[in-house]
N, C-alpha and C positions, 0 to 999 in steps of 0.2 A: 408612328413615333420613330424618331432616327436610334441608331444604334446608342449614341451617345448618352441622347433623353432615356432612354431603357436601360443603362447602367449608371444614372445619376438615379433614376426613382429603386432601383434594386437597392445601392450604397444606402438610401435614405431609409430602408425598410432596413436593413442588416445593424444599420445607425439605431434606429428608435428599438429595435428585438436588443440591442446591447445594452443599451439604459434602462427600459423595463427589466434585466438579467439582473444592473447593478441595483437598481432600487430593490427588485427583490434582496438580493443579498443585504442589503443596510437594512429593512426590516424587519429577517431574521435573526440579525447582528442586534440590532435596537430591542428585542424582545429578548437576546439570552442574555444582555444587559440589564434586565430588568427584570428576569425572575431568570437564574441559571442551572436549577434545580435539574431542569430536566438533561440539561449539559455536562450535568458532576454525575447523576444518574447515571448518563451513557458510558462516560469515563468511567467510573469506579465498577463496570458491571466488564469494560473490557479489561483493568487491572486486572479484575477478580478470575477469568478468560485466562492472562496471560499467566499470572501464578501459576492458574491449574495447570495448563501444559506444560511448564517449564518443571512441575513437583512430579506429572507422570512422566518425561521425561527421562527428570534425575530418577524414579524408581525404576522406567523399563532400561536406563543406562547401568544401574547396581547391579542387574541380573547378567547382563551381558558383560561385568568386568572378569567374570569367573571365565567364559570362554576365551577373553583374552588373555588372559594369566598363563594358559596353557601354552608352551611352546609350539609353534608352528613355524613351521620349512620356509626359509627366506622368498619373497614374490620375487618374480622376475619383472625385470623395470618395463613403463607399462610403453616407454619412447622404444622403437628401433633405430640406433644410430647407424648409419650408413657409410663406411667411408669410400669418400671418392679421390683419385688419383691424377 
């Protein structure tokens, strides 16, 4: 087989693996169309996920506004400006 024929039947294989990909994709698409239960499921369980972290969060950020509160020694800036002449 010439180089050519062996990159036209490779393209034809990488062709048909891409429409077997989209069809999958349309017939997972077509079923959470059609019962989406398990889709609000996933959703409402990652809401429920991002509350949580964002409520420990806000409580382990309460404990730490008390160290902030305390005066502390100005930082030194974290750039060294250089000049040059």
């Amino acid at each position: 087989m010439s180089d050519m024929q062996d990159a036209v039947t490779h393209l034809q294989a990488a062709a048909r693996e891409m429409v077997a990909a989209a069809r999958a994709v349309l017939d997972i698409t077509d079923e959470l169309i059609e019962n989406p239960a398990p889709l609000l499921a996933a959703l409402a369980g990652m809401a429920a996920a991002g509350r949580a972290a964002v409520q420990h969060e806000r409580s382990a950020g309460a404990d730490d506004d008390d160290e902030e509160a305390a005066p502390t020694a100005p930082r030194r800036p974290r750039v060294q400006h250089i000049r040059v002449s």
